[in-house]
C-alpha positions as CSV (number, residue, x, y, z in Angstrom):
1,X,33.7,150.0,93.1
2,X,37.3,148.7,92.7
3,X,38.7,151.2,89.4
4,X,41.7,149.6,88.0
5,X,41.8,151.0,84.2
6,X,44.2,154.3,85.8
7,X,46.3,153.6,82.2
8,X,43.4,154.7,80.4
9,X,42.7,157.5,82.7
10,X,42.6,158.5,86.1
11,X,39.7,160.7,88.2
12,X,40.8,164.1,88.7
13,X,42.4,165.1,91.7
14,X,40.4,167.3,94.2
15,X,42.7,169.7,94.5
16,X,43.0,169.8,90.4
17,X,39.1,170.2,90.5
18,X,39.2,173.2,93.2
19,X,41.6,174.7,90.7
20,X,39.8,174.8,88.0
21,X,36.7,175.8,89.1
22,X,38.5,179.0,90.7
23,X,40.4,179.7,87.4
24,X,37.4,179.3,85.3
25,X,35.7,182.3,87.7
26,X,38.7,184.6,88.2
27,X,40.4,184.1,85.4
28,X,38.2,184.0,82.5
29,X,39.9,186.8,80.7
30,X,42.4,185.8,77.5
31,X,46.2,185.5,78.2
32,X,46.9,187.5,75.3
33,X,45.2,190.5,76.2
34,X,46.8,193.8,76.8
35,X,44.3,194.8,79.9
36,X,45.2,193.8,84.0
37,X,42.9,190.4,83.9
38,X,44.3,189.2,80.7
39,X,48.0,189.9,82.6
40,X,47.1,188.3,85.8
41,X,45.9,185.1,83.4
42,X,48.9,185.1,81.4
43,X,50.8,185.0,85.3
44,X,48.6,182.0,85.9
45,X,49.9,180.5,82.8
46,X,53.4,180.9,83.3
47,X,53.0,179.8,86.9
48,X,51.4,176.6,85.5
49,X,54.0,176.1,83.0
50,X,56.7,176.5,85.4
51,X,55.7,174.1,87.7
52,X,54.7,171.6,85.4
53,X,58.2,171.7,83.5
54,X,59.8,171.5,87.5
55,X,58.6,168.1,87.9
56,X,59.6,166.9,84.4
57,X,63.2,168.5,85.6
58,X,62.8,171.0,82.3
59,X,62.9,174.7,81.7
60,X,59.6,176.4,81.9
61,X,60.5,177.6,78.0
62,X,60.8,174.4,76.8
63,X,57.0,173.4,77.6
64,X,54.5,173.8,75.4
65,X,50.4,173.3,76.4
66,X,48.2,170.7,74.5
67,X,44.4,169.5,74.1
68,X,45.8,166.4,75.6
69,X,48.6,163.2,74.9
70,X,47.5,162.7,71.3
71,X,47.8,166.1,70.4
72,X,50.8,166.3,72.3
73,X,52.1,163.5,70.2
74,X,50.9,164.5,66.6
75,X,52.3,168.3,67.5
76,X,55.9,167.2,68.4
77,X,56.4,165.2,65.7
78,X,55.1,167.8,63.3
79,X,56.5,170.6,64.4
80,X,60.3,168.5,64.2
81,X,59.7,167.6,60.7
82,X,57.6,171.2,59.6
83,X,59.9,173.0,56.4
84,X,61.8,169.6,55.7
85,X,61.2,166.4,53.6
86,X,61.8,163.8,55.2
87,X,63.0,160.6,53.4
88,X,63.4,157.9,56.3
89,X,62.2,157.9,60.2
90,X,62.3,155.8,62.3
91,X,59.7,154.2,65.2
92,X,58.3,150.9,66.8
93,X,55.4,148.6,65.6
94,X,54.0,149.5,69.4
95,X,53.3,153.0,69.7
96,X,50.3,155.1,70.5
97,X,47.5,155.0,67.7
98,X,48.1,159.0,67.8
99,X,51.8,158.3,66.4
100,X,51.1,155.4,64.7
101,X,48.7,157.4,62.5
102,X,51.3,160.3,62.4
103,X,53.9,157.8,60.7
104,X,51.4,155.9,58.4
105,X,50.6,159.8,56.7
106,X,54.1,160.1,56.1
107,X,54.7,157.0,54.4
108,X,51.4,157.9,52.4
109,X,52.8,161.0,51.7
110,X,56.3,158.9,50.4
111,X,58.7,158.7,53.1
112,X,60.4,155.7,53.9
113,X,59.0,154.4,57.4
114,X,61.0,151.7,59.2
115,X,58.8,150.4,61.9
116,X,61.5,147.9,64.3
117,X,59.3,145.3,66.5
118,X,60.7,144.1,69.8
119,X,61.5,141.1,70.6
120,X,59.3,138.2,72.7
121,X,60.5,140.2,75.7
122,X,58.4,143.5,74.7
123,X,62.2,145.6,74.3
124,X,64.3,147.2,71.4
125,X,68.1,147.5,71.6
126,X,70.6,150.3,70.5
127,X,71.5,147.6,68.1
128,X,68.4,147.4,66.7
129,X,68.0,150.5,66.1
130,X,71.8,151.1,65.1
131,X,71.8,148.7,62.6
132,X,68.7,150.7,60.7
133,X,69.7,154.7,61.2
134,X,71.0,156.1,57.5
135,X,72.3,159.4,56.9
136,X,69.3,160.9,55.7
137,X,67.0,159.3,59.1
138,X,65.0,162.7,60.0
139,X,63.4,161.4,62.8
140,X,62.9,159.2,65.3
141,X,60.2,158.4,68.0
142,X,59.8,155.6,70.6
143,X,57.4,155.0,73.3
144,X,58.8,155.2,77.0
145,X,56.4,152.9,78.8
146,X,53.7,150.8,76.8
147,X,50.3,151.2,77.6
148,X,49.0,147.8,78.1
149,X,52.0,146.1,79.7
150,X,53.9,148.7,80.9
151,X,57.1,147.6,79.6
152,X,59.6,150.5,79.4
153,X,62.5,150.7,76.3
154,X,65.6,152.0,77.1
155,X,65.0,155.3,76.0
156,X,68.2,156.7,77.2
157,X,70.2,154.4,75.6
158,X,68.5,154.2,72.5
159,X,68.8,158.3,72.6
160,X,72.9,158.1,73.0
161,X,73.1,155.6,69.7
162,X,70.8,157.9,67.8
163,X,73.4,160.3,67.9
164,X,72.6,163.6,66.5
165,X,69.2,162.3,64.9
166,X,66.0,163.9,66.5
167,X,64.6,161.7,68.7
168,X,61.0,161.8,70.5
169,X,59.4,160.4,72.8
170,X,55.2,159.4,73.9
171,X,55.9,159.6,78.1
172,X,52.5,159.6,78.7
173,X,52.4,157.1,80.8
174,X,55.6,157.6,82.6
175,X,54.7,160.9,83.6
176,X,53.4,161.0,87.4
177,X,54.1,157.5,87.9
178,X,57.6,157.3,87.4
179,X,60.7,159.8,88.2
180,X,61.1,161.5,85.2
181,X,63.9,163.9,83.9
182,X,64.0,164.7,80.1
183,X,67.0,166.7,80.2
184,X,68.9,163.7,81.2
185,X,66.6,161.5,78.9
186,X,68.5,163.1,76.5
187,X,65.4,163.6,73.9
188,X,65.2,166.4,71.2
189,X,60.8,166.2,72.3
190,X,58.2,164.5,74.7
191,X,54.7,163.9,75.1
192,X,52.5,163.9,78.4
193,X,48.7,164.1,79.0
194,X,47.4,165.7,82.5
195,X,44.4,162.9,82.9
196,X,46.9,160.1,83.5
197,X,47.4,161.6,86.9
198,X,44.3,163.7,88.3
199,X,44.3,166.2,85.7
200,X,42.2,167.4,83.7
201,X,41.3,165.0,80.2
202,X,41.6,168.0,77.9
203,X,45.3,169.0,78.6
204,X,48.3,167.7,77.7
205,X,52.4,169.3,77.0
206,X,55.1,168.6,74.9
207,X,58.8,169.0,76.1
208,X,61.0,170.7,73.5
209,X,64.5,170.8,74.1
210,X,65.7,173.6,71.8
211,X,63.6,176.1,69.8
212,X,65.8,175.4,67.2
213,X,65.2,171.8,66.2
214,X,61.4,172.9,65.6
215,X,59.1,175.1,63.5
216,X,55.8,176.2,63.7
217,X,53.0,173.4,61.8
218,X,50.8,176.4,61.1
219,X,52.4,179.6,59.9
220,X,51.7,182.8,61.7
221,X,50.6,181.0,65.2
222,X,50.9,183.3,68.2
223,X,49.6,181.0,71.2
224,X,52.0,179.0,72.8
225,X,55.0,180.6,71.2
226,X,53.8,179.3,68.2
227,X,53.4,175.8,68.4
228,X,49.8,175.9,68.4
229,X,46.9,177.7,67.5
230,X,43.9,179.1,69.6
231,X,43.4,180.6,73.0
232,X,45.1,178.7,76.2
233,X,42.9,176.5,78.0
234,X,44.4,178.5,81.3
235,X,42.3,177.1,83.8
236,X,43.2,173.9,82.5
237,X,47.1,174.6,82.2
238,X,46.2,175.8,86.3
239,X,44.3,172.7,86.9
240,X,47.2,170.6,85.7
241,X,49.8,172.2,87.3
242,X,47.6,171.1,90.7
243,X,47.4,167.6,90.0
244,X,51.0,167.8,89.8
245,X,51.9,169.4,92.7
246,X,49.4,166.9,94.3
247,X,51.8,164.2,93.0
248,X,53.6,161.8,95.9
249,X,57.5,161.4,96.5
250,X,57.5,159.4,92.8
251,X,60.9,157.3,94.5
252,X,58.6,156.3,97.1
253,X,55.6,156.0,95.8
254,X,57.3,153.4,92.7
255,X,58.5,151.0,95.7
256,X,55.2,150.6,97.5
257,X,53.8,150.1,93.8
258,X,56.0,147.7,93.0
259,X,54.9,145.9,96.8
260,X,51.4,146.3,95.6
261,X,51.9,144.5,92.1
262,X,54.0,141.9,94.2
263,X,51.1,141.2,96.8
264,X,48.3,141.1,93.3
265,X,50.5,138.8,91.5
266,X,50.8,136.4,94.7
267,X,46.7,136.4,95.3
268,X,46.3,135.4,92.0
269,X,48.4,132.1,92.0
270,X,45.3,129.9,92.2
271,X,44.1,130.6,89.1
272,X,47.4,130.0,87.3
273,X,47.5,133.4,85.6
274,X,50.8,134.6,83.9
275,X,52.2,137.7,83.9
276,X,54.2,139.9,81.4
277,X,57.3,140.4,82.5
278,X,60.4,142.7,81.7
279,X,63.6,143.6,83.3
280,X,62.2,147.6,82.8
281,X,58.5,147.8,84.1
282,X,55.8,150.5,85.3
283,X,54.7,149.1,88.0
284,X,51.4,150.4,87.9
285,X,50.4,147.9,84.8
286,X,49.8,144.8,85.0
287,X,49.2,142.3,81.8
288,X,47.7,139.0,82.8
289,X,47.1,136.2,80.5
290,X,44.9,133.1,82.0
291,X,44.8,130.2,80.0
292,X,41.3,129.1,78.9
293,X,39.8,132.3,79.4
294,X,39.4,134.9,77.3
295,X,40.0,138.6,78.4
296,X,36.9,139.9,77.1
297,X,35.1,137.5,79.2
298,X,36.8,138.2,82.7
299,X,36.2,141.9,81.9
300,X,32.7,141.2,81.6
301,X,32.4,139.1,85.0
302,X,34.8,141.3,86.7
303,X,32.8,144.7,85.3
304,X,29.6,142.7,86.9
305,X,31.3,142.7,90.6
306,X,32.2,146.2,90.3
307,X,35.8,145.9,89.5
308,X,36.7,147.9,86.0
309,X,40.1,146.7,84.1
310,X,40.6,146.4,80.6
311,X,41.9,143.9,77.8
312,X,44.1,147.3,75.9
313,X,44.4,150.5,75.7
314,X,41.3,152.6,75.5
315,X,42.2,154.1,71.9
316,X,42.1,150.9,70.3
317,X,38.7,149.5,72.4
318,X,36.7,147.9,69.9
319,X,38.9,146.5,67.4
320,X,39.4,142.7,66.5
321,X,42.9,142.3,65.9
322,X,45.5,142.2,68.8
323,X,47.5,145.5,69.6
324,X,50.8,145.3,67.7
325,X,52.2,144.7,71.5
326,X,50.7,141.7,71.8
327,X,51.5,140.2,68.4
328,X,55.1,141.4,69.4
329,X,55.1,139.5,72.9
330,X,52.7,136.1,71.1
331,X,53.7,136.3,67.9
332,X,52.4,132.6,67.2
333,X,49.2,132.4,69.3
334,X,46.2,134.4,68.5
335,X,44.8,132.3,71.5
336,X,47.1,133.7,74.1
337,X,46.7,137.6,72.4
338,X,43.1,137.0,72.8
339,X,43.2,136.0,76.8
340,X,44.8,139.5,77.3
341,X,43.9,141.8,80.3
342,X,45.4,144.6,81.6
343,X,45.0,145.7,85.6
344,X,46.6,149.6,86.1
345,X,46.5,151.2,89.0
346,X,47.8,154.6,90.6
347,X,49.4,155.7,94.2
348,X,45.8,156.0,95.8
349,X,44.6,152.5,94.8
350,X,44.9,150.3,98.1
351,X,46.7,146.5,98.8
352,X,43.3,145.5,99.7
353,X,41.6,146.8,96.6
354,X,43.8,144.8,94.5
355,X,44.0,141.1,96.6
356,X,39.9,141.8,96.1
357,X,40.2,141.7,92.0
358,X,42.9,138.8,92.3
359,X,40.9,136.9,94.3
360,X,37.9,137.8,91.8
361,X,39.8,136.6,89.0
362,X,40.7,133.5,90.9
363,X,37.0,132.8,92.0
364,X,35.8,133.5,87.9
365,X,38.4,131.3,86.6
366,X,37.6,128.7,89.2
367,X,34.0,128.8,88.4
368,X,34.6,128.5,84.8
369,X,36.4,125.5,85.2
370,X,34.5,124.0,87.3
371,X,31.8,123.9,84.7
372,X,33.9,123.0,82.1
373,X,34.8,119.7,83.9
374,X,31.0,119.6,84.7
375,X,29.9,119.9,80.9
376,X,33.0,117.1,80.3
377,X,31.8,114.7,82.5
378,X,28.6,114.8,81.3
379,X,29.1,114.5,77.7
């Protein structure tokens, strides 16, 4: 088996499973109890918190656990805009279903959504967005690294000409792949999801810069400091923390990813594939675009030998309309959004486990035009 489909979710890490499985046995008891086990879990907790927050370069206060990224994302944005009424935000025509559902209650509910969509390249500018921020924008929230073509925005940058205006971000798949550091990211808020790097596929955290610029979406919540209700998945919170900690040197580990992509991309010349592209990249994803082949089609063959990639992300799996990414990127051809596929990977997968699914690609797409010059010939 050749797993390449890390963007939708990676195995857990043994070390996160050990975890776990020792939490769940000595540390059943509830953080918020008064007695010694519900202490020592509430120390687990904190220990958790803190060393998850370390790697993001934040302070343990300013994390906050989750049931996962979408939670993560509908929580942050809520809890910015909880008490106020909002009349104009701001976000992308690319972002997670989770926020994309977030934005289209608000506009339900009357405020004024302006949705920008990037240019043939996959990336928004400061002007972009400068040129639709008004006085009374509440919000604003842009995805760090797309899912399906890992394309990165300029998050930083975008942050500086927001000025003052609160400004989140979905890092979800950023986090464990790339070197992150949200204080100098500059966000007021940021999502990230544990199972994206060995962790568990039930936790998640938001990043909160100041416990000021939010307020609680349910009144009277205790857990989490308020930011959401019902107990602490601790073993979880502990189990994330490991995967973590079991993380590479991210510096290091981005450079022989970036080799790896480089050796993929090079086996799969032969069958003429092209490759999304951008200046800012993940690494670790890899869109492909064959021409004459469909993307549900190689996933089929490929899924046949054993090799498991995918044509989007995983929350949109079963829809017929192409992601708003790839109407962004091929705006005028529903035949090249249609021959999407995405290959992700992760520190663990191997050189040799990716040349294998090029040269499986290459192998399908020379088959299938073999037969079509077959089935021409004949005619």
């Amino acid at each position: 088996m050749i797993y390449l489909d890390h963007a939708a979710g990676s195995p857990m890490h043994p070390t996160a499973i050990d975890t776990w499985c020792r939490a769940q046995n000595e540390f059943a008891a509830n953080p918020s109890s008064l007695h010694e086990p519900g202490t020592r879990t509430a120390r687990l907790l904190e220990l958790a918190r803190k060393e998850t927050a370390a790697r993001l370069d934040a302070e343990t206060e300013q994390l906050y656990f989750t049931a996962g990224g979408s939670e993560a994302n509908q929580l942050a944005l809520g809890s910015l805009l909880q008490g106020k009424d909002p009349k104009h935000v701001v976000t992308t025509t690319i972002e997670h279903p989770s926020a994309a559902s977030f934005f289209g209650r608000l506009e339900r509910n009357g405020t004024e959504v302006t949705r920008l969509v990037p240019d043939r390249s996959g990336v928004l500018t400061s002007e972009q967005l400068t040129r639709v921020l008004r006085p009374d924008t509440a919000l604003i929230s842009i995805q760090l690294v797309n899912s399906e073509t890992g394309i990165m925005q300029p998050v930083s940058a975008l942050k500086q000409a927001a000025g003052d205006t609160l400004f989140h971000t979905d890092a979800v798949q950023a986090f464990g792949k790339l070197p992150l550091s949200l204080n100098k990211l500059g966000v007021e808020a940021a999502s990230v999801s544990a199972h994206k790097l060995g962790g568990p596929k039930h936790m998640g955290a938001v990043y909160l810069k100041d416990r000021m610029c939010w307020k609680e979406v349910w009144p009277n919540t205790t857990q989490e400091h308020g930011f959401r209700p019902g107990t602490v998945d601790v073993p979880g919170t502990a189990a994330f923390a490991a995967a973590v900690q079991a993380l590479p040197d991210l510096r290091v580990a981005s450079r022989e990813a970036l080799e790896k992509r480089r050796l993929f991309i090079r086996a799969l010349r032969p069958a003429g594939a092209e490759v999304d592209e951008a200046p800012q990249q993940s690494p670790y994803i890899i869109g492909i675009r064959v021409p004459g082949v469909s993307g549900q089609y190689l996933l089929a063959l490929l899924d046949r030998k054993g090799i498991y990639v995918s044509t989007g992300t995983a929350c949109t799996q079963g829809e017929t309309d192409a992601s708003m990414m790839m109407q962004a990127l091929h705006p005028d051809s529903h035949a090249e959004r249609s021959r999407f596929l995405r290959i992700s990977f992760t520190h663990t997968t191997t050189p040799e486990e990716l040349i294998q699914a090029a040269e499986a690609i290459c192998d399908i797409v020379e088959a299938v035009r073999r037969n079509e010059h077959v089935s021409k010939s004949t005619r």
